[in-house]
N, C-alpha and C positions, 0 to 999 in steps of 0.2 A: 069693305074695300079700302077706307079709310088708315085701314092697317097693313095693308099690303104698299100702300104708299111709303105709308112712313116707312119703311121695311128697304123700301128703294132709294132712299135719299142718298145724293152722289157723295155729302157728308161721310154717312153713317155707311156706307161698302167702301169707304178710303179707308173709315177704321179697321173695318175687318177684315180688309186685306194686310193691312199695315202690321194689324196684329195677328194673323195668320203667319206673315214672313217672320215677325218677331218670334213666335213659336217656333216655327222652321228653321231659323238660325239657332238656339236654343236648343233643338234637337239638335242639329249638327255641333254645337261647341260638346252638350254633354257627351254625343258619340266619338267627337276623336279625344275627348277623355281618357272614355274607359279602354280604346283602342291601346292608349299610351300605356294604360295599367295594366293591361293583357299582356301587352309588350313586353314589361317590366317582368311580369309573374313569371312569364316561359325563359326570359334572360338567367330569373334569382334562380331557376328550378334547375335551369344548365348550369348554372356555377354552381351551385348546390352540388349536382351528382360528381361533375367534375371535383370537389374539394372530398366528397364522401371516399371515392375512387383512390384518389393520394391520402385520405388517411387510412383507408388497407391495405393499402402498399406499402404507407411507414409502418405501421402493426405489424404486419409482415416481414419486412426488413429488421423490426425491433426485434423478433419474436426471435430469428436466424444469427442474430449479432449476440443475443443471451445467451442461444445453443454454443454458440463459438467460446464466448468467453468461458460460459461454466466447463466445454471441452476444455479450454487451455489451461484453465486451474489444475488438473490433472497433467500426473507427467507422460500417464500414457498418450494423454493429449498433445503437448507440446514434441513429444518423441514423432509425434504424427504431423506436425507445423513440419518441424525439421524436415525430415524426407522428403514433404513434399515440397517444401521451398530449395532444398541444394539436391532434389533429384537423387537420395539417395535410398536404395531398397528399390523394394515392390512392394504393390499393394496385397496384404493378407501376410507381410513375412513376420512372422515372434520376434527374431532377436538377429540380431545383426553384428558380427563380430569383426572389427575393422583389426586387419593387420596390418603393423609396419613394415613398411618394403626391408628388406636383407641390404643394411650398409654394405658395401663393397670392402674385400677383405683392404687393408694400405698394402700397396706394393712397396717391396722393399726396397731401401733405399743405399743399401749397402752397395758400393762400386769398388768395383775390382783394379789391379792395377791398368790394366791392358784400358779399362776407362777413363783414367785418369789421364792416360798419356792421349789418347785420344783426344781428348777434350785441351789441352795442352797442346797438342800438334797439330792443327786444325787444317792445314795442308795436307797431313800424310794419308 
C-alpha cells in the first residue's frame, strides 16, 4: 500500500498532468506542421500541373510555328500566305492568271471648226 501512496502524492499527479499537456501541446505544434506541409505539397503539385499544361501548349505552338516557317521557305508556300492574306483565289486553285484591265482607247482630241467657234462664242 506504501506504493500506492507514493503513486498519489498531489506533487507527483501535478507532474503528470503537467507533462501529459506538455505532450498534448507537442502533439498539436507537430500536427499543424505537417498540416502546413500537406498544404504546401497539393499547392507545388497544382502549380506543377498548371506549368506541365503551358509547356504543351508552347510545344505545341512551337511545333505549328516550324510548320509555318519551313511552309513559307517554299514559294509554293508564300504563294499560299498571299492569297490568303489579300483574299486573292480559292482554295485548291493551280495557277492564277491576273489580267490587266483594257486601258480606254484616248479620245480624240481633234476639233473641228464649227468647235472652235463654239467655244469662242460662248453666247451663241
Amino acid at each position: 500500500m506504501a506504493t500506492i501512496r507514493n503513486q498519489n502524492e498531489p506533487l507527483r499527479l501535478f507532474f503528470r498532468r503537467l507533462g501529459t499537456f506538455a505532450l498534448l501541446a507537442v502533439v498539436v505544434v507537430v500536427a499543424m506542421g505537417v498540416w502546413k506541409v500537406y498544404g504546401k505539397e497539393r499547392e507545388s503539385h497544382q502549380l506543377r500541373r498548371e506549368a506541365e499544361l503551358q509547356r504543351d501548349s508552347l510545344a505545341q505552338q512551337s511545333a505549328r510555328l516550324d510548320d509555318e516557317t519551313a511552309k513559307l521557305k517554299t514559294d509554293r508556300g508564300r504563294e499560299e500566305l498571299l492569297r490568303e492574306q489579300y483574299d486573292v483565289g480559292k482554295q485548291g486553285e493551280g495557277l492564277i492568271v491576273i489580267v490587266e484591265p483594257v486601258a480606254p482607247e484616248p479620245v480624240a482630241t481633234s476639233t473641228s471648226l464649227m468647235q472652235k467657234l463654239k467655244k469662242a462664242f460662248t453666247w451663241w
